[in-house]
N, C-alpha and C positions, 0 to 999 in steps of 0.2 A: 886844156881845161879837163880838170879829173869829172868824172859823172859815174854816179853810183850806180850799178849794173844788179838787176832784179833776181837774175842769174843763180847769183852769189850769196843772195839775202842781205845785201850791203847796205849800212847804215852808218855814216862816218860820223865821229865823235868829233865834235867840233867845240867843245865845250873847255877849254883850258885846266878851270880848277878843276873838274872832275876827272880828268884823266892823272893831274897830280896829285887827285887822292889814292886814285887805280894802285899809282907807282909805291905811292906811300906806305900801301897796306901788306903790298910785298914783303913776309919776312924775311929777316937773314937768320940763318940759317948755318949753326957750324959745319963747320963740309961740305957744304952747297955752295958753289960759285956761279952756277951757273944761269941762265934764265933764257925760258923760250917761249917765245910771243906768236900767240896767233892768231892769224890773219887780220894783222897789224893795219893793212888799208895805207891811209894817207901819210899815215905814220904818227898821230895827234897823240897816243899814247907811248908808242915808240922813242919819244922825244924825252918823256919824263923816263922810260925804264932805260934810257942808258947815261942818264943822270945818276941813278941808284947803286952808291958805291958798294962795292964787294959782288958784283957779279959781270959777268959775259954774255952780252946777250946774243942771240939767234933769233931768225924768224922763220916761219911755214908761211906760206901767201900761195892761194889759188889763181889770182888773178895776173895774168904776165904785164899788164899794162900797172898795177899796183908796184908789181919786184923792179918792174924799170921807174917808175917814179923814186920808189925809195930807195934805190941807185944813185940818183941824180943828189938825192938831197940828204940824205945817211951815206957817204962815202963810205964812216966809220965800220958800216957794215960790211963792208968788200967780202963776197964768200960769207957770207952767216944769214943771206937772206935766202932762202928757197923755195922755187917755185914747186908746189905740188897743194894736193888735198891732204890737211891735216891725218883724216881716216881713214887715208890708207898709205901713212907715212909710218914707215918702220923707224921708230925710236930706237931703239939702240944703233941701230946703222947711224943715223943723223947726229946721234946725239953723244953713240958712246954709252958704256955700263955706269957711270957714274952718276950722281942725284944731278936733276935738274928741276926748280921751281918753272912753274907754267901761269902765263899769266894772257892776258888780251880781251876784245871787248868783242865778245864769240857771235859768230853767225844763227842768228834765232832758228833759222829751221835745223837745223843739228844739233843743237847744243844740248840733249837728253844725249845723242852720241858721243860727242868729246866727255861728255863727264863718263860714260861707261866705259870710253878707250881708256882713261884716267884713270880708274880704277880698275884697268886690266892692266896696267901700268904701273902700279902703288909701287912696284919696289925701287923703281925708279922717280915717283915721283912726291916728295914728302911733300909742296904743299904746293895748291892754286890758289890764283886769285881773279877774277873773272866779273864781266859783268852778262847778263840774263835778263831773260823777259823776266818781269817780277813776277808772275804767277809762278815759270820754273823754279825763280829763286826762292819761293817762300813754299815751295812742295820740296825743294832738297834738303830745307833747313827744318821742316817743318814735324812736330812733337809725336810720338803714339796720340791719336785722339783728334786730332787735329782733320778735318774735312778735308784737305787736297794732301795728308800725307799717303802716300803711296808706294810701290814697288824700288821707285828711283829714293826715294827717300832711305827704305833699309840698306838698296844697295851701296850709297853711298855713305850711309853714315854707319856700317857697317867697318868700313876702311878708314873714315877720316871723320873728325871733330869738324861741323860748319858753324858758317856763322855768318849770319845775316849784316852786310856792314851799312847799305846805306841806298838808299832810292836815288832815280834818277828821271828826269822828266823828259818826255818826246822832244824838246826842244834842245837838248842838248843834241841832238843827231842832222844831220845834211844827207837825206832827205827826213824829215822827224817818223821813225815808227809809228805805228797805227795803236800800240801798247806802252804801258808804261815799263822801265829797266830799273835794273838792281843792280849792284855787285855783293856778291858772298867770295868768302876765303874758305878753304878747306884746309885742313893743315892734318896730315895722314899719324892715324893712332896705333903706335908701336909695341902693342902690348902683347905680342907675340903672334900665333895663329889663331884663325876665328875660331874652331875649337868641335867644327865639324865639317865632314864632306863637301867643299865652296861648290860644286856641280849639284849637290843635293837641296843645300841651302837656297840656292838661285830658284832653281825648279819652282820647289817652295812657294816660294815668297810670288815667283808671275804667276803659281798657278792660282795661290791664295787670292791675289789683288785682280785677276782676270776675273773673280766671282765677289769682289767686292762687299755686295750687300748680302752674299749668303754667310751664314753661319758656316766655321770650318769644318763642323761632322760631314757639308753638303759639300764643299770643296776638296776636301782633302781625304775622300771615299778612295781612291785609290793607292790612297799611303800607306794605310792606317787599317786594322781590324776591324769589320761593324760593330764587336759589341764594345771595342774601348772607345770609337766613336760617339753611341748610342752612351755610354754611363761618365764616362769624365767629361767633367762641368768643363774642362778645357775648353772644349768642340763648341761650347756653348757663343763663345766668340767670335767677332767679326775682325778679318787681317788689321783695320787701325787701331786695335785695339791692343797688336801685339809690338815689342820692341825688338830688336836685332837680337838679345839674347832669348825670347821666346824665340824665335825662328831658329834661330841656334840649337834651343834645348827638341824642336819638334822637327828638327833634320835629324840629330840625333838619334829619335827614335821613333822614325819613321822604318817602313818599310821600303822597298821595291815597288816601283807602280805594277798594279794587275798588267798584266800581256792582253793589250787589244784582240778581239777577234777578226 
């Protein structure tokens, strides 16, 4: 008898249609064969993503008692199931330089992680599809202006186009989460480089969203000159109020932070 382990943040999708919407929203993807599923569990999504013609799939599984279940019952997988922790699983080792889509019904206390591996990954990874606590999911998908958009929100939509696909209810899960779930897709936007310093942007953007409710003359004192702070109506804004190309245009021309004393 399989038994969901606390450990792991485990919550098994037990829910048949919804795992064959999971698979369904899968794009293909020209030059993409490939698909890597994580932390698959019992396998209930597993089932439908190697139904999903035109790709190969693989999986990451933390739990050893999980890789031997779905051993037992995915032969098909012989060698493509691997035991380890997603975040600190070197992808191109596993996977190879080659595109591979990423897909699975992701562990809640990580999953602000796997989306940042994800997108320290983009060249390799043109799209996700996942499912999220719904609050994550509608903070990653979520507008300039919007109350829970945030840091994770630029960084991600920064790199990739989302999109909000569809709710999911605590009872789809064995043991049911204490929250409600979502799945979003990400599908990575090709339009060449962000178009400034990606270490300066980052900065940015945590330093901006770590002062939230300040006005950015009050946050971004160490970027930036006092008096162009003090006279452009910029500064006059608060971080939700900016989109990935303001971040963009205020990496640009930013400064150097002051040297601590």
């Amino acid at each position: 008898m399989i038994h969901a382990k606390k450990s792991f943040g485990q919550h098994f999708l037990k829910d048949e249609p919804i795992a064959a919407r999971i698979a369904e929203a899968v794009p293909l993807l020209e030059g993409c064969a490939r698909l890597l599923e994580i932390g698959p569990g019992t396998g209930m999504l597993t089932k439908y993503l190697l139904k999903r013609q035109g790709y190969e799939l693989a999986a990451v599984e933390a739990d050893r008692d999980m890789v031997a279940h779905l051993g037992r019952h995915f032969p098909e997988l012989a060698g493509r199931v691997h035991l380890g922790d997603f975040l600190e699983t070197d992808l191109p080792a596993l996977m190879g330089n080659g595109p591979f889509v990423v897909a699975g019904n992701f562990p809640y206390n990580i999953s602000s992680q796997i989306l940042v591996k994800i997108v320290d990954n983009r060249s390799l990874v043109p799209a996700m599809v996942g499912m999220f606590q719904r609050e994550m999911a509608e903070r990653v998908c979520a507008p300039p202006g919007n109350k829970v958009y945030g840091a994770l929100s630029v960084l991600v939509q920064a790199f990739y186009r989302t999109e909000f696909l569809f709710g999911v209810k605590p009872g789809s899960f064995n043991p049911p989460p204490k929250v409600q779930s979502a799945v979003i897709r990400l599908t990575r936007r090709d339009e060449g480089p962000l178009g400034c310093d990606e270490a300066r942007f980052r900065t940015l953007v945590r330093t901006a969203f770590g002062q939230r409710r300040k006005m950015l003359r009050n946050s971004m004192a160490g970027f930036f000159p006092k008096e162009i702070l003090a006279q452009d109506p910029f500064f006059t804004k608060r971080p939700e109020q900016l989109g990935v190309a303001d971040f963009v245009e205020m990496a640009n021309r930013s400064e150097p932070p002051v040297p601590m004393d």
